[in-house]
N, C-alpha and C positions, 0 to 999 in steps of 0.2 A: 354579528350573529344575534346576538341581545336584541336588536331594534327591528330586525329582520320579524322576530319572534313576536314582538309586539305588533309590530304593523298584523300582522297574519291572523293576533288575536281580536284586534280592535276593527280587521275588515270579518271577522265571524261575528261579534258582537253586530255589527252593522246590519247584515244580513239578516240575523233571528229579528232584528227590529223592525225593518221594513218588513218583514212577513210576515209578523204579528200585528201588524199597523193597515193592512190590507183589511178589507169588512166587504160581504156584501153589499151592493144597494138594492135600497129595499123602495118598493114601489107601493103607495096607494089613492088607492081610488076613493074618491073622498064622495061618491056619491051612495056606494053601497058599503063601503069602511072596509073594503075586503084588499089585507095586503099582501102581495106575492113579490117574489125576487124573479131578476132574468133569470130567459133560459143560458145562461152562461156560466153558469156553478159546476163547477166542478162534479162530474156524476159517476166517477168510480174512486172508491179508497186510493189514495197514495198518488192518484192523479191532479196535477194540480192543472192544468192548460191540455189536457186532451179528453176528448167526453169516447176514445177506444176502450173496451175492456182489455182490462190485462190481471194476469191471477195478482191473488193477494199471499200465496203462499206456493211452492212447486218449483221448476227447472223451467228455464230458456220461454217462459213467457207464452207465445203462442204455439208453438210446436207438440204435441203429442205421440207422443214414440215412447215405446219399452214394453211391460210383458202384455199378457192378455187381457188387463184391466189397468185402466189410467184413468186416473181422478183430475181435474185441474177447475181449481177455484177462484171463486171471483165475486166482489161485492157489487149493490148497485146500492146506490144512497135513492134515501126516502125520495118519494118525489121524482124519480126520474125511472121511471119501469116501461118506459117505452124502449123494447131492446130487437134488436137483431142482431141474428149470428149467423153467420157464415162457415159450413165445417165441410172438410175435401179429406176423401180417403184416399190416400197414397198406396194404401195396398191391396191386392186383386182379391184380396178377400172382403167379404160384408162386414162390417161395425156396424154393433146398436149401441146409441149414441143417449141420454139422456140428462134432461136438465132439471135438478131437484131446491128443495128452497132447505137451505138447513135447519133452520129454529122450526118450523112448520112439516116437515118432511115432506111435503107437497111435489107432484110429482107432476111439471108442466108442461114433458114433450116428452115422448121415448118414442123412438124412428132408427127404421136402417138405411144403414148409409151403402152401396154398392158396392163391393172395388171399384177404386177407380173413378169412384163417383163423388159430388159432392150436395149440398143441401143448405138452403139456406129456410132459417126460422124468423118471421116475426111476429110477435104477441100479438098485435093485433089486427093481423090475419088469420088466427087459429085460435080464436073466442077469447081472446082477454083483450076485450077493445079498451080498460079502463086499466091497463097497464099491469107488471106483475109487482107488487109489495116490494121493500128494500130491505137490505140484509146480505148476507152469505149464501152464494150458491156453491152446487156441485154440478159441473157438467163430464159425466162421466161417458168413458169411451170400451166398449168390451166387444176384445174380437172373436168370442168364442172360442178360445182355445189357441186361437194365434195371436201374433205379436201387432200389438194396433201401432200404424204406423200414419199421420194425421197433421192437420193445421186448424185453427178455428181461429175467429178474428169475429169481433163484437164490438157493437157500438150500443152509448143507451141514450136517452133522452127525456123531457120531461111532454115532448111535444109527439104525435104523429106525423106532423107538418115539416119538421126537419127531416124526415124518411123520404117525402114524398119530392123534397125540392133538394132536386140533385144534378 
């Protein structure tokens, strides 16, 4: 049981190491001195291998269900505000739908969604061709008085080129 115990400690010990031992690579251009990293970083908090949004705080992830106002959150790191969202209303009543910057209060999409309907957003398709800032959002869901019942699904990027090569 003893050695059991150890083995168990010394393959955790392992593991924090190898994934502190990971680093970007970092790329420069030795003609204008200007360095940048792949688009291969990591572009949402807690995501380590998928560039999907996914909340950073809330219940079951992509799903939105409960009363008449549902919040669900989600970061996008610096550098990567090239985003698309995908949001589908599951109930035959209208949701207006909006996407807010927390630190800034900025208010970068407020849209209704149909019953039954669904809407897909990207940045820059609707005047922020230079992407939106990183940080904490709110993509908030209000059904007017009914129970929002919903999906949304997000991808982000540091490219618009990744959007368009699918």
């Amino acid at each position: 049981m003893r050695k059991g115990s150890i083995l168990f400690v010394t393959l955790c010990i392992a593991v924090v190491i190898m994934g502190m031992g990971t680093q970007k690579t970092k790329t420069e251009n030795l003609e204008t001195g200007v360095s940048s990293y792949p688009a291969t970083r990591p572009v949402v908090a807690d995501q380590v291998t998928s560039r999907s949004i996914n909340p950073t705080r809330g219940s079951n992830g992509e799903n939105v269900t409960g009363g008449a106002v549902v919040q669900k959150h989600f970061t996008i790191n610096k550098g990567y505000g090239h985003i698309e969202l995908t949001m589908e209303n599951y109930s035959s009543r209208a949701v207006s739908i909006s996407l807010t910057h927390n630190y800034t209060g900025k208010v970068y999409f407020s849209r209704e969604i149909p019953g039954m309907g669904a809407l897909t957003w990207r940045n820059f398709e609707q005047g922020y061709e230079i992407g939106l800032r990183g940080g904490d959002y709110t993509l908030q869901w209000s059904g007017g008085g009914s129970e929002v019942n919903g999906k949304f699904n997000g991808r982000t990027s540091s490219s618009v080129a990744e959007f368009t090569i699918q």
